[in-house]
N, CA, C and O of each residue as an XYZ file, in Angstrom:
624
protein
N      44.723     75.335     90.479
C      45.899     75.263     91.334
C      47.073     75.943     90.627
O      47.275     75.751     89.428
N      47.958     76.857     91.482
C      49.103     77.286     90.759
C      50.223     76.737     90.201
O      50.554     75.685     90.748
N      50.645     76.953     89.654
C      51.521     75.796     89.237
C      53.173     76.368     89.863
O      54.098     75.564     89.750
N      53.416     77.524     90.396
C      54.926     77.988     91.248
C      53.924     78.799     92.486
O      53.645     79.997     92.537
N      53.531     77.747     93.388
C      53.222     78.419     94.505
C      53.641     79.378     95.448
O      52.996     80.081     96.225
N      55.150     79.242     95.175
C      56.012     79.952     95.616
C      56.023     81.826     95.114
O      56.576     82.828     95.566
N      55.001     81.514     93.852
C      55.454     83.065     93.940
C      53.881     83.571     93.752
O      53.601     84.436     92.922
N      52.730     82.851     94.732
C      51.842     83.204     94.674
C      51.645     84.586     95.319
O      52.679     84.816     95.945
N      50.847     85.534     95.439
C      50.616     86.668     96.343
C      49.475     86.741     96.684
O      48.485     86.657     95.958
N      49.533     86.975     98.310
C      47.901     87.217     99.083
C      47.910     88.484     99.771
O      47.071     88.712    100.642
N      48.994     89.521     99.378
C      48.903     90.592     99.777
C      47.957     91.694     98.999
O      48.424     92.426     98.127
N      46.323     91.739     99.486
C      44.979     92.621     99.308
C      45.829     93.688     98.311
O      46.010     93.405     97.127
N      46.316     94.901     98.884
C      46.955     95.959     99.058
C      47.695     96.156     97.711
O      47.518     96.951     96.788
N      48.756     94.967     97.958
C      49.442     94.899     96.752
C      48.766     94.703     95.466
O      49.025     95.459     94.530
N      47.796     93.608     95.325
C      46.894     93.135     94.130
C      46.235     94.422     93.870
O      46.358     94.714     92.681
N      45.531     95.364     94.594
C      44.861     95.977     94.455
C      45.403     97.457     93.945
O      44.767     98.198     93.196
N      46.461     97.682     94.399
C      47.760     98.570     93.807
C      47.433     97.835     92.100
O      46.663     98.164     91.198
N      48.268     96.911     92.224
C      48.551     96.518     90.335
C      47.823     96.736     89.841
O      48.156     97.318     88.809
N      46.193     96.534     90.011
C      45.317     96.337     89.464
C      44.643     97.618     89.055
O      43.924     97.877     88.090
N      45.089     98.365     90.086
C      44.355     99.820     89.325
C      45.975    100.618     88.424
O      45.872    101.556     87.633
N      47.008    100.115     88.716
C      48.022    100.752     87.810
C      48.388    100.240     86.625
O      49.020    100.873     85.780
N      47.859     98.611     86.464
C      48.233     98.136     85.379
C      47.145     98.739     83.907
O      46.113     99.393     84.060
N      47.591     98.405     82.860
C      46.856     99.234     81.559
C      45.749     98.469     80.811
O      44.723     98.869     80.261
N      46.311     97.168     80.972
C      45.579     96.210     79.643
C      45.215     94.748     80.556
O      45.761     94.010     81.376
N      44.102     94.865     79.922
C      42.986     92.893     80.797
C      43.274     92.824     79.189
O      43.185     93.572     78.215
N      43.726     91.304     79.527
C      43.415     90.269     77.994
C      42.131     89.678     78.290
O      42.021     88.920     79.254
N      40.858     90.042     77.324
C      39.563     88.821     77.638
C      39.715     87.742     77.158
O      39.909     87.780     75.943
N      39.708     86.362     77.792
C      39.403     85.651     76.735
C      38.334     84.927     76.665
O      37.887     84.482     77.722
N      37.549     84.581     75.207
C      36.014     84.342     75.248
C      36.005     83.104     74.354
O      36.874     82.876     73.512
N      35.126     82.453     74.565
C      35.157     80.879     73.710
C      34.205     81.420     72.525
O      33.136     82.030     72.552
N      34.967     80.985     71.549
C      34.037     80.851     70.047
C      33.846     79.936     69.808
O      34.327     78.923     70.316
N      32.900     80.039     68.751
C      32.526     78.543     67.978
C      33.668     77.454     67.997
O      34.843     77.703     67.728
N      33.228     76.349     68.309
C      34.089     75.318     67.971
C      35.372     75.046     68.896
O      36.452     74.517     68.635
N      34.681     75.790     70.461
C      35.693     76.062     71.758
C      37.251     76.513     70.972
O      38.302     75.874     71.025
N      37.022     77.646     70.345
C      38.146     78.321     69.666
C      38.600     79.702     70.683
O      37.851     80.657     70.888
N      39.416     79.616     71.014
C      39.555     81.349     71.821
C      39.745     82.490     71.460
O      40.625     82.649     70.614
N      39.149     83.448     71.860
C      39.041     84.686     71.266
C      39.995     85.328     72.046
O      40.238     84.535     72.956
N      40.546     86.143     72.164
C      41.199     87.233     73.105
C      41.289     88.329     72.467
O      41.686     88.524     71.319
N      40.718     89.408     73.632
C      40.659     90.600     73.194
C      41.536     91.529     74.129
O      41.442     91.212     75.315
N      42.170     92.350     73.929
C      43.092     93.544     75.245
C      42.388     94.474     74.832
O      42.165     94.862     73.685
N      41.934     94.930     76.102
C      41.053     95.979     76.695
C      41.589     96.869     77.749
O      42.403     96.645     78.645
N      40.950     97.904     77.431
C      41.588     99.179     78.660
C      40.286     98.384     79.770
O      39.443     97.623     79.298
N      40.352     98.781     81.439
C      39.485     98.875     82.184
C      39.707     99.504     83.292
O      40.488    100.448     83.178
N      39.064     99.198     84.890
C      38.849     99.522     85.356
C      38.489     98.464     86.442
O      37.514     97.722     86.321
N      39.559     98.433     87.796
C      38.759     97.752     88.618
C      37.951     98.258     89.916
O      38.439     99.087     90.684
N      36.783     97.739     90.082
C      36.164     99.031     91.144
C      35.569     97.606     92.037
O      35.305     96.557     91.449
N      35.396     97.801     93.744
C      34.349     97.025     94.419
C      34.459     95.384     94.290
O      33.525     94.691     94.693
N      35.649     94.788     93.705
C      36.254     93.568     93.321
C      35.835     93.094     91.929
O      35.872     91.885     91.703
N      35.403     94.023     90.890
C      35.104     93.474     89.932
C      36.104     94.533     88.707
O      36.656     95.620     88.877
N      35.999     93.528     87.335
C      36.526     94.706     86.158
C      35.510     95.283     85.283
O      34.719     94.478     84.793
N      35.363     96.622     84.964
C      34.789     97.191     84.419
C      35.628     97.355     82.736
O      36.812     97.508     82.436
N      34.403     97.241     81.931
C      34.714     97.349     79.965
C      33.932     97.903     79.538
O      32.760     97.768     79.890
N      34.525     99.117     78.180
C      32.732     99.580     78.033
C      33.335     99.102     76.130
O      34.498     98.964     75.750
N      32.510     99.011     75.603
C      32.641     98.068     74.555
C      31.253     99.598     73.591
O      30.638    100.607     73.937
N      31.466     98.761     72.332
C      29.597     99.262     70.973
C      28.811     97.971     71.639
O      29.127     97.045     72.386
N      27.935     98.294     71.143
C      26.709     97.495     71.531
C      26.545     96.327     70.799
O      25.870     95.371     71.180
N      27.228     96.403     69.624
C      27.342     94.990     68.444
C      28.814     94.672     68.191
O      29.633     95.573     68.373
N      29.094     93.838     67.913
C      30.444     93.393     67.515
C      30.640     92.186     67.989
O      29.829     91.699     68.778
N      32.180     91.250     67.422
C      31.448     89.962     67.800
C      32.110     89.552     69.520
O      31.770     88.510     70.080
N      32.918     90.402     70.065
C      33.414     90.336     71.494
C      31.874     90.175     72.136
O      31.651     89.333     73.006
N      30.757     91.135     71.581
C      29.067     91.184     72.466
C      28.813     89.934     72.219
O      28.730     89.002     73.019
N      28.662     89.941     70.820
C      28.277     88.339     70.324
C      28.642     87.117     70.678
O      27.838     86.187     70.622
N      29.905     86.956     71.089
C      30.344     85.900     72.011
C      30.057     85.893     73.219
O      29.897     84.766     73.689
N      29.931     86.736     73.900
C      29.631     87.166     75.412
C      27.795     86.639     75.716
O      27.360     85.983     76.662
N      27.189     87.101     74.768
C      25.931     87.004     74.742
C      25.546     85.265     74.675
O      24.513     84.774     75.132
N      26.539     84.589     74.060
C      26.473     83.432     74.040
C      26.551     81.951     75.021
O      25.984     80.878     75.226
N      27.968     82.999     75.522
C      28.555     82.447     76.709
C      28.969     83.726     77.774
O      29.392     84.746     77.229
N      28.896     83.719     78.848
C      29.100     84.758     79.513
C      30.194     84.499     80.489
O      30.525     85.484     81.148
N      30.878     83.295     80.743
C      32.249     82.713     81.217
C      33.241     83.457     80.762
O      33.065     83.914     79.633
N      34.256     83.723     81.311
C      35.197     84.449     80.571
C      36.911     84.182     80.993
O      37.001     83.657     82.103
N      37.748     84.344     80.577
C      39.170     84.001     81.590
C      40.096     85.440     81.240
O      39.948     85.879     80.099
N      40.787     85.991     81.915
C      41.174     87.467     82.189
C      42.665     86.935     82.490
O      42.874     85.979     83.237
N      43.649     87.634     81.848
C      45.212     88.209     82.203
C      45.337     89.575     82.096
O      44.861     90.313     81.234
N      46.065     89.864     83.111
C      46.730     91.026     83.456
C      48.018     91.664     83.480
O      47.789     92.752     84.008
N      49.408     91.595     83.171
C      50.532     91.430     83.640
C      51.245     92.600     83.367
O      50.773     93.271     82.449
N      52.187     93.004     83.875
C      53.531     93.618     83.652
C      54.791     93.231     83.704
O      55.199     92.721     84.748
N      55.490     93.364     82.806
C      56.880     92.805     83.121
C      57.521     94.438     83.430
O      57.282     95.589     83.066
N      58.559     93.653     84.420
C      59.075     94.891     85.354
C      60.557     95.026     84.702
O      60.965     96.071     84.194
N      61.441     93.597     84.804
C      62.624     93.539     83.997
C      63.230     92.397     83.778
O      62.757     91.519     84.500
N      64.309     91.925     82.900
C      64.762     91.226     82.545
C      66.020     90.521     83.287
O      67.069     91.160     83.219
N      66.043     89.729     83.736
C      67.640     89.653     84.326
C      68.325     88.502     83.547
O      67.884     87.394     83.241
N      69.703     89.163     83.279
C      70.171     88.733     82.442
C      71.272     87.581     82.749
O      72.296     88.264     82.713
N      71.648     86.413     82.994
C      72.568     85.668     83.669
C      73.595     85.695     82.427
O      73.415     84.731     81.682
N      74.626     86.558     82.022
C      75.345     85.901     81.266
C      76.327     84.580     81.339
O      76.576     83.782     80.435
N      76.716     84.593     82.437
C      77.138     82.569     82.824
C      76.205     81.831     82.246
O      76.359     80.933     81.418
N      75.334     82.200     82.663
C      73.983     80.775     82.461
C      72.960     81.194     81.605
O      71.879     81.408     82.154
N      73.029     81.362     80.421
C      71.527     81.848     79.502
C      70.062     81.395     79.974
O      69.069     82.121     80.027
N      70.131     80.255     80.252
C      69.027     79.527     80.813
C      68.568     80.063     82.238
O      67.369     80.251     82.445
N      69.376     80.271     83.071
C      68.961     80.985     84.410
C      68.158     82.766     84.030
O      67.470     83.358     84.861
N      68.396     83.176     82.977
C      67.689     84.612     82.383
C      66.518     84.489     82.602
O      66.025     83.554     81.972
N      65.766     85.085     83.294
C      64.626     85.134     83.633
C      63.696     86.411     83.472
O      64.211     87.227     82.707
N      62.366     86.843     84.025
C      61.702     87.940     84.517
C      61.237     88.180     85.382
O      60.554     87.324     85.945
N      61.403     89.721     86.023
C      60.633     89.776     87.033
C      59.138     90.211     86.406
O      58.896     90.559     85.250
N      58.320     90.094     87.406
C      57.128     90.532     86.941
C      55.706     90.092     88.009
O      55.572     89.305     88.946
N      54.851     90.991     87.344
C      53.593     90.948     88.311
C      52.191     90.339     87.099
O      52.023     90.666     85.924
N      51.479     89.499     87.852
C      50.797     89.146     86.874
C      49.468     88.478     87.777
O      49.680     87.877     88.830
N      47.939     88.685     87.165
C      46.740     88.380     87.636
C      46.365     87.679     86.546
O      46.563     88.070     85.395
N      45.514     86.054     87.018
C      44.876     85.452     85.869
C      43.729     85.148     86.395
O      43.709     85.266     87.621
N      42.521     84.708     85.779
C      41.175     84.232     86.379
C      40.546     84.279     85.699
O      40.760     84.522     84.512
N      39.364     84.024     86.313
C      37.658     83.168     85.862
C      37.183     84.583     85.694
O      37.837     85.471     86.241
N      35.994     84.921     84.919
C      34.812     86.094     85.417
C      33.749     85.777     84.758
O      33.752     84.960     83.837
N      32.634     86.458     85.212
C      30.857     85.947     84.427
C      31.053     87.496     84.105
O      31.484     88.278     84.953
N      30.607     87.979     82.461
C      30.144     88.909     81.939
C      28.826     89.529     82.278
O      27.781     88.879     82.240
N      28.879     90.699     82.585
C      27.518     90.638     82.687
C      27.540     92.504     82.471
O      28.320     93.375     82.856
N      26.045     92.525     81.524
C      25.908     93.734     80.703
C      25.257     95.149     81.672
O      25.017     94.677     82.783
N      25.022     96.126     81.668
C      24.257     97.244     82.074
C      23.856     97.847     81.584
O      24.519     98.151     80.592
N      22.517     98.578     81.723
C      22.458     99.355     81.009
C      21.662    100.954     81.656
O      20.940    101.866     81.255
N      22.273    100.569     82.707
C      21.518    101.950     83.951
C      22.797    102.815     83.767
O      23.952    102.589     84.128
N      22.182    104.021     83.008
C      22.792    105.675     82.196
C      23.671    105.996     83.618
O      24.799    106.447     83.423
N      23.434    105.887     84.415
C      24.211    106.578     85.554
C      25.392    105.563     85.944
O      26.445    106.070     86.329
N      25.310    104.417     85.884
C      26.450    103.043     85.931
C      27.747    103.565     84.781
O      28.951    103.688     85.003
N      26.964    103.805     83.493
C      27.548    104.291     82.701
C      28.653    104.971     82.824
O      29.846    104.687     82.719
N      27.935    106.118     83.116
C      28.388    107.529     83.205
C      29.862    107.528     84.678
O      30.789    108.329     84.802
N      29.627    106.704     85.268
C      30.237    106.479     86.622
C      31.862    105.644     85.931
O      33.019    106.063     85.906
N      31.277    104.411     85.471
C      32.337    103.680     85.043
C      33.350    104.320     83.544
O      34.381    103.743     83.199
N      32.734    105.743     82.712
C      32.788    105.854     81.943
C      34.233    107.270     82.253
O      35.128    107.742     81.553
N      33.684    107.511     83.855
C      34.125    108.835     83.915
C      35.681    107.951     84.995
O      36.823    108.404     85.079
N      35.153    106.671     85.645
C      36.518    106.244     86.361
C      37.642    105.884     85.190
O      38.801    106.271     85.337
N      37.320    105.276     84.256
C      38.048    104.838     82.413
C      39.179    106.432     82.402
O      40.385    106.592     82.594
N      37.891    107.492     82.035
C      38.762    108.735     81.842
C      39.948    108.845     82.490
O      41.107    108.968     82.095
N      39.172    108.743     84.133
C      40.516    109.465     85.087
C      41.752    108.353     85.095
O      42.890    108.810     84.978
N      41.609    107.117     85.208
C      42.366    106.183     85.211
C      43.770    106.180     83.679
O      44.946    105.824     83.755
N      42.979    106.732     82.424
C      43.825    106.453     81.375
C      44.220    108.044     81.221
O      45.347    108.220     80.759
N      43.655    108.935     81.458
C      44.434    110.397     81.212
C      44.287    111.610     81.763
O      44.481    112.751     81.342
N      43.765    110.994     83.161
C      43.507    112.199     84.527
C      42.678    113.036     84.157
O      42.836    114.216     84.472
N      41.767    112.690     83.519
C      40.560    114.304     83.150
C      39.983    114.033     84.013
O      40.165    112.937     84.543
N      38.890    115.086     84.581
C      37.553    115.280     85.689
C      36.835    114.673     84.965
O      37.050    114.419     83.780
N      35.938    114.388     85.581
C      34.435    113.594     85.360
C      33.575    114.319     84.561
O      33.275    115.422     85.017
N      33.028    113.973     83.354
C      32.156    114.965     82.446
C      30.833    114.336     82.595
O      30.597    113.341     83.280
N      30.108    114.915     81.988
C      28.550    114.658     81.801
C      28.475    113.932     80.621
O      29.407    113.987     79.818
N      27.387    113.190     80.389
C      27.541    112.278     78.996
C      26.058    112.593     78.384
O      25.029    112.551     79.058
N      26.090    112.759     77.664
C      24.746    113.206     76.864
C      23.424    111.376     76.518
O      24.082    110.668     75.755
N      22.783    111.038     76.669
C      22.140    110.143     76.545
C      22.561    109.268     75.765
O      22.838    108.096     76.018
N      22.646    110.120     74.286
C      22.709    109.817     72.872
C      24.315    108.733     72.778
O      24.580    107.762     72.069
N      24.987    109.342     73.669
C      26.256    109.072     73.775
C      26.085    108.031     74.783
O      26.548    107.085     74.147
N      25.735    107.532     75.936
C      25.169    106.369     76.892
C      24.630    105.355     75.819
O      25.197    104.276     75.646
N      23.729    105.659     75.237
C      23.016    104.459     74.257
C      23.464    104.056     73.119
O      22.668    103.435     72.415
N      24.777    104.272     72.634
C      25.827    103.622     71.687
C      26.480    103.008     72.312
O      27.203    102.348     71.566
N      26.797    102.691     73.936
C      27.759    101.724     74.558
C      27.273    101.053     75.472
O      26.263    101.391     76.088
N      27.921    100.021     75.679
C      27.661     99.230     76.773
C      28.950     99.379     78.002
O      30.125     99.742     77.952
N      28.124     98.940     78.986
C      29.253     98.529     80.139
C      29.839     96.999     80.863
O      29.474     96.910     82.035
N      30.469     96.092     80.492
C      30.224     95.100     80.628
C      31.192     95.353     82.164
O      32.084     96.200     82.219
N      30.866     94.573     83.186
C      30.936     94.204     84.490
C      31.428     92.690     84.490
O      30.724     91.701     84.283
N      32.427     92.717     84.694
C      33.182     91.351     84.737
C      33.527     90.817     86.199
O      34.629     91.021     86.710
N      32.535     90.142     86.813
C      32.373     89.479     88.219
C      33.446     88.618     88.262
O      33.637     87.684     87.483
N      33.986     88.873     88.978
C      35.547     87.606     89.377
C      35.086     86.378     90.312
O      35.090     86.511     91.536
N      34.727     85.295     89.753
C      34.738     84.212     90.084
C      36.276     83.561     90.855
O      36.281     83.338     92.066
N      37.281     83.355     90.161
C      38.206     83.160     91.024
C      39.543     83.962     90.379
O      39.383     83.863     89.162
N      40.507     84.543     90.576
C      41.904     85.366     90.675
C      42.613     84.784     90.958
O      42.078     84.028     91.769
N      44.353     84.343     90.804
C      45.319     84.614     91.182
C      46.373     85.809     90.670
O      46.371     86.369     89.574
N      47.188     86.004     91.695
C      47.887     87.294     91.627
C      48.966     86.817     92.243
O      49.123     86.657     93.453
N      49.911     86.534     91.131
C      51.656     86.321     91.217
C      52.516     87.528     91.381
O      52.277     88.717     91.169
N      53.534     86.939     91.796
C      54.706     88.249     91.626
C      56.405     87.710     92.172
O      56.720     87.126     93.209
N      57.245     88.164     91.049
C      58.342     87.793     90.912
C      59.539     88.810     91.157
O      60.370     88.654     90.262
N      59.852     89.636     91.912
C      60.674     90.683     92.155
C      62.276     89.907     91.986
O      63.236     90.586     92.350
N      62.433     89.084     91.666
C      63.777     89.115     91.689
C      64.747     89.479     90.783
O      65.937     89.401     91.089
């Protein structure tokens, strides 16, 4: 449940705007001893899910492999407003997505190559290249299924 319902958002359009303009998903993954991990990651959202392409070892896999639950932030802050009367009334505007997702790995060369080439265009507008095998089988693609989302937003 949200906790400022008031600045919940159910506008598709809009979420779906942020979501492909914003830069950085925070993962966060349970470690040993229900300790949290968080990792910021570039991605990619395609078809209602987030796309990560990660090495094949490390301990972000290693946790994942363990537990495949995951909890995701998204945000931008847009600006600051400043109340000089009232310090306490200083606030932010801002846009922000939090939620649930199940990890889940791939390893079909063409998934790859697809999610590898949307990454490109998304972080520095290049065309879509070809990926050599050798280069497919040093990474993974992890597919982060959204179990449940909210998507706030504070324009004032």
């Amino acid at each position: 449940m949200m906790c400022r319902p008031e600045k919940g958002c159910n506008d598709r359009e809009a979420l779906i705007s942020f979501l492909n303009e914003a830069q950085v998903l925070h993962l966060a993954i349970a470690a040993p001893g229900n300790v949290p991990y968080i990792v910021p990651l570039n991605y990619v959202y395609d078809d209602g899910c987030f796309y990560i392409h990660s090495a094949t070892e490390g301990r972000k896999i290693s946790l994942l492999r363990q537990n495949r639950l995951t909890g995701f932030a998204i945000s931008k802050q847009l600006r600051i407003r400043v109340h000089e009367d009232n310090p306490c009334a200083t606030g932010t505007s801002y846009k922000s997505v939090i939620g649930k997702a199940e990890a889940l790995f791939t390893d079909n060369s063409g998934n790859k190559s697809r999610i590898l080439n949307m990454l490109l265009a998304k972080y520095t507008g290049s065309l879509p290249v070809e990926y050599k095998e050798k280069v497919l089988n040093r990474l993974l693609i992890i597919k982060l299924k959204i179990l449940e989302m909210a998507f706030k937003v504070d324009l004032r």
